[in-house]
C-alpha positions, 0 to 999 in steps of 0.5 A: 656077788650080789643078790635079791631073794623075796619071800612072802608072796601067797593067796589073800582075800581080796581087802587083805594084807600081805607082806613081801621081803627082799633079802640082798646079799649086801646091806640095804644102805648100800644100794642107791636104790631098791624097788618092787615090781610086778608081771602080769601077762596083760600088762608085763613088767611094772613099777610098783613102789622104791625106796632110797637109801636113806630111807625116807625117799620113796615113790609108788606107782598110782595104782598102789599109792595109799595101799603100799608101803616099802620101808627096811625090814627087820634087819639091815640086809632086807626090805618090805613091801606092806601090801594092804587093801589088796585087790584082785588087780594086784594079783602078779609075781612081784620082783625085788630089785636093786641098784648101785646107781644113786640119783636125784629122782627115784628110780622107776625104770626096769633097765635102772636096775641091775640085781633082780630077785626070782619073783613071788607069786601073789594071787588076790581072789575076789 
């Protein structure tokens, strides 16, 4: 059986750092793909970043692009999402999610994906 749990998620300044993590049950490597994403009630669930297996294929939603960066963690079962210069915008439960399905563009859609984490709260304050 296959899981996501994120962790990390908490209350910042805004201009400040937070760092996410996505445990899965299954080695990172072994999805196609793994990707954030975040709700907000004015805007519902939305792409935030995803990364590919291999590691170096990422992609970002514009409003994040420079600001975020999804790499492996710190072991073989976990992703990050580094969150920097964050703003009062950012603020949203954010989503771990992953695939099996492997592509030749990244994958970007909520119905791409299969695994779904409970969500971690992020709430920028201005």
């Amino acid at each position: 059986q296959v899981h996501v749990v994120e962790s990390g998620g908490g209350l910042v300044l805004a201009g400040g750092s937070l760092s996410l993590s996505c445990e899965a049950s299954k080695p990172t490597a072994t999805f196609g793909f793994m990707a954030w994403f975040r709700d907000t009630p004015e805007k519902g669930r939305e792409f935030v970043a995803a990364a590919h297996r291999d590691g170096r294929t990422t992609d970002y939603a514009d409003s994040v692009k420079g600001r975020f960066t999804v790499s492996r963690g710190n072991t073989r079962n976990t992703m990050s999402l580094q969150m920097n210069s964050l703003k009062p915008a950012d603020t949203a439960v954010y989503y771990c999610a992953a695939t099996f399905r492997n592509s030749n563009w990244v994958l970007r859609s909520i119905d791409e994906y299969t695994y779904w984490g409970q969500g971690t709260q992020v709430t920028v304050s201005s």
